[in-house]
N, C-alpha and C positions, 0 to 999 in steps of 0.2 A: 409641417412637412411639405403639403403643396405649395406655401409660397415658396421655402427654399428650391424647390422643383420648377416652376415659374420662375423664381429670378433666374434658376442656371440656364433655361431654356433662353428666356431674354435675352440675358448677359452673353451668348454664343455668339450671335454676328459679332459684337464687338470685339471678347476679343479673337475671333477669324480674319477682323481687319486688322489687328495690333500684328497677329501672324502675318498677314501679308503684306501689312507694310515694311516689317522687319528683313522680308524674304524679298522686296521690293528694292529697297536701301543695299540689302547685301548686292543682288542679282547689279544694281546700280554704280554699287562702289568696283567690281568685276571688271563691269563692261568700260568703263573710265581707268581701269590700269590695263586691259588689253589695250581698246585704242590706243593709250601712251604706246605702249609695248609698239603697236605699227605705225604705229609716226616717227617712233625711231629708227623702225627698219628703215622705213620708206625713206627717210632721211637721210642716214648712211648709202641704202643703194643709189640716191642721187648725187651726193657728193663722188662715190666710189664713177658711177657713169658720167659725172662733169668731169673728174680727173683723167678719166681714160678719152674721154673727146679733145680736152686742152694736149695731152700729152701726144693723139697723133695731130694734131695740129701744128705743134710744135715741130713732133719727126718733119710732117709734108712739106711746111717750111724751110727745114734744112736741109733736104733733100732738094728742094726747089732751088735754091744758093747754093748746092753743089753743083747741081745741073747747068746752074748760070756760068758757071767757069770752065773755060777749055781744059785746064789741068785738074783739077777733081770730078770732070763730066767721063773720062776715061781711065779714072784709076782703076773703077771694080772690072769693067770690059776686061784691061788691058791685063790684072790679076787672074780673073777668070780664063782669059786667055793660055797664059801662061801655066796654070793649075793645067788645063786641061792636056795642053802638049805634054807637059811632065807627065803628067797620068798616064797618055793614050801612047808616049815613048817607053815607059816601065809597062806596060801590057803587052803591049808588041813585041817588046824584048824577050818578056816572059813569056808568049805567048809563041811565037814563032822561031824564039829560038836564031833571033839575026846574031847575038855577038857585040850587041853593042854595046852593052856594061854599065846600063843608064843607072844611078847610083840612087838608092832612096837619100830621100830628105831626112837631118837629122833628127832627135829628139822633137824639138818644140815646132819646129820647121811642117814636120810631114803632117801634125792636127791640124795647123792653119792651112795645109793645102785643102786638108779633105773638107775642114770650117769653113775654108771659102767654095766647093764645088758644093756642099752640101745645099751649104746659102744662095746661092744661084739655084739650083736644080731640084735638088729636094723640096723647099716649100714652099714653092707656087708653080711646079712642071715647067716642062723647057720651053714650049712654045711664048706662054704670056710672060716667061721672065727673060729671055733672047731679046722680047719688045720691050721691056720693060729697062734692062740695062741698057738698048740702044737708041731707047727716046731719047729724045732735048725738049 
């Protein structure tokens, strides 16, 4: 009876090493499918952040070749232009009551006015886009 006592006694490190190499291996095979796991985020959010840097590269580009040309360096100005007089003539009218019978824009017509003042005005305020539409 004491030797079997003695051997279990003995036999205990060993196997507490089998347990933790077991729990070593696991803890191991874990940590090697999370890292995959962020390597493929990391991965995707680089492609996704190189796509979005080539694509305004792209826009700055075409806007810069807009810019280059007398007749498309004044298109948006000369739209916004016009948006705006349409606009600030139908407020006036509604507004003061002149008589003048400025007519709204039809259907598809009157979203592109407000698409175009929105787009100047609304997202990036009037001052930096005023510069912005009448750089060269």
């Amino acid at each position: 009876m004491w030797a079997f006592v003695a051997k279990l006694l003995l036999g205990l490190p060993g196997i507490a090493n089998g347990v933790v190499e077991v729990l070593k291996k696991r803890s191991d095979t874990e940590l090697a499918k999370h890292q995959a796991d962020i390597g493929a985020d990391v991965a995707v959010n680089n492609a996704a952040i190189s796509a979005y840097v080539e694509e305004r590269r792209v826009i700055a580009g075409e806007r810069a070749a807009q810019r280059e040309s007398w007749a498309t360096a004044w298109m948006i100005p000369t739209a916004f232009g016009l948006c705006m007089i349409h606009f600030g003539a139908i407020v006036l009218d509604s507004t003061c009551h002149f008589n003048w019978a400025v007519a709204k824009l039809p259907s598809p017509y009157d979203k592109m006015e407000w698409s175009i003042v929105m787009a100047v005005i609304g997202v990036s305020g009037v001052a930096a886009t005023v510069r912005k539409v009448f750089s060269k």
